[in-house]
N, C-alpha and C positions, 0 to 999 in steps of 0.2 A: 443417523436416521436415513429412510427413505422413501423416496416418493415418486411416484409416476403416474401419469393417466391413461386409463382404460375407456371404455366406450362402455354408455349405459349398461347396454346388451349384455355385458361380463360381468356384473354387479356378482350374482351367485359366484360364479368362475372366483370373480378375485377374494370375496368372502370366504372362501372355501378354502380355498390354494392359499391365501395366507394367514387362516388358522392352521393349517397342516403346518408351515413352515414355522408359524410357531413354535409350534410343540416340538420339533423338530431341534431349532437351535434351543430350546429351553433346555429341553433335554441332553445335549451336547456338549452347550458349552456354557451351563448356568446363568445365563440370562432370563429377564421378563422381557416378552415380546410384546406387544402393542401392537395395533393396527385401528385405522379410523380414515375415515374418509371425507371431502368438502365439495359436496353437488355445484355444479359448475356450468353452463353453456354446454349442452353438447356431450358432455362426458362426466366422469368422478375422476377427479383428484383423489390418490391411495396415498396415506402416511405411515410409516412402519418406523420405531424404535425398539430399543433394545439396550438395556442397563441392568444393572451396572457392569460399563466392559472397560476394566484398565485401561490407556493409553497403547502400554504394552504387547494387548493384546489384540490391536486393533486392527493390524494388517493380516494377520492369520481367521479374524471370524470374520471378514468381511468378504476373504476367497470363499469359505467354506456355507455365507451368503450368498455367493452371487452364485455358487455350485448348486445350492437346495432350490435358492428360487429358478433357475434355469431349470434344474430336473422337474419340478412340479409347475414348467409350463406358464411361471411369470412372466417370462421374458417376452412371451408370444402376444402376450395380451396388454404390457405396454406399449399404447401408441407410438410413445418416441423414445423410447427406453426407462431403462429403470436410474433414478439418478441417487449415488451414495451419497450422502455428507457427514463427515465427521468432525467434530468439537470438539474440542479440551474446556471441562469445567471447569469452573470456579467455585471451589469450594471451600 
């Protein structure tokens, strides 16, 4: 997953640029992309996931993440960057 905050003001911007990115790694590299977000003081908290991605496969979509959202200008619009985190399920 991942998550970073924006400023009100980019609400559209980040709405946008991360259904683009979506479709983007869906198309790619067979992921459901998500996105959702938690109004907050001041800004929105952005959440992004992506499943189901092997263990395997996880340091290879997660360059070619931080690639797509840097090209489509995520990067610019979180505040304090963009933060990854990755988990091993239990399943």
């Amino acid at each position: 997953m991942v998550w970073f905050r924006a400023a009100r003001a980019d609400d559209d911007n980040c709405r946008e640029r991360l259904a683009e990115l979506g479709r983007r790694l869906a198309s790619a590299h067979h992921v459901e992309a998500r996105a959702g977000w938690r109004d907050e003081a001041g800004y929105r908290t952005w959440l992004e996931t992506y499943e189901p991605l092997a263990a395997t496969r996880c340091d290879d979509f997660v360059a070619a993440l931080q690639a797509e959202a840097s090209a489509l200008g995520l990067d610019a619009l979180a505040l304090n960057g963009r933060h990854v985190e990755a988990f091993d399920w239990i399943d």
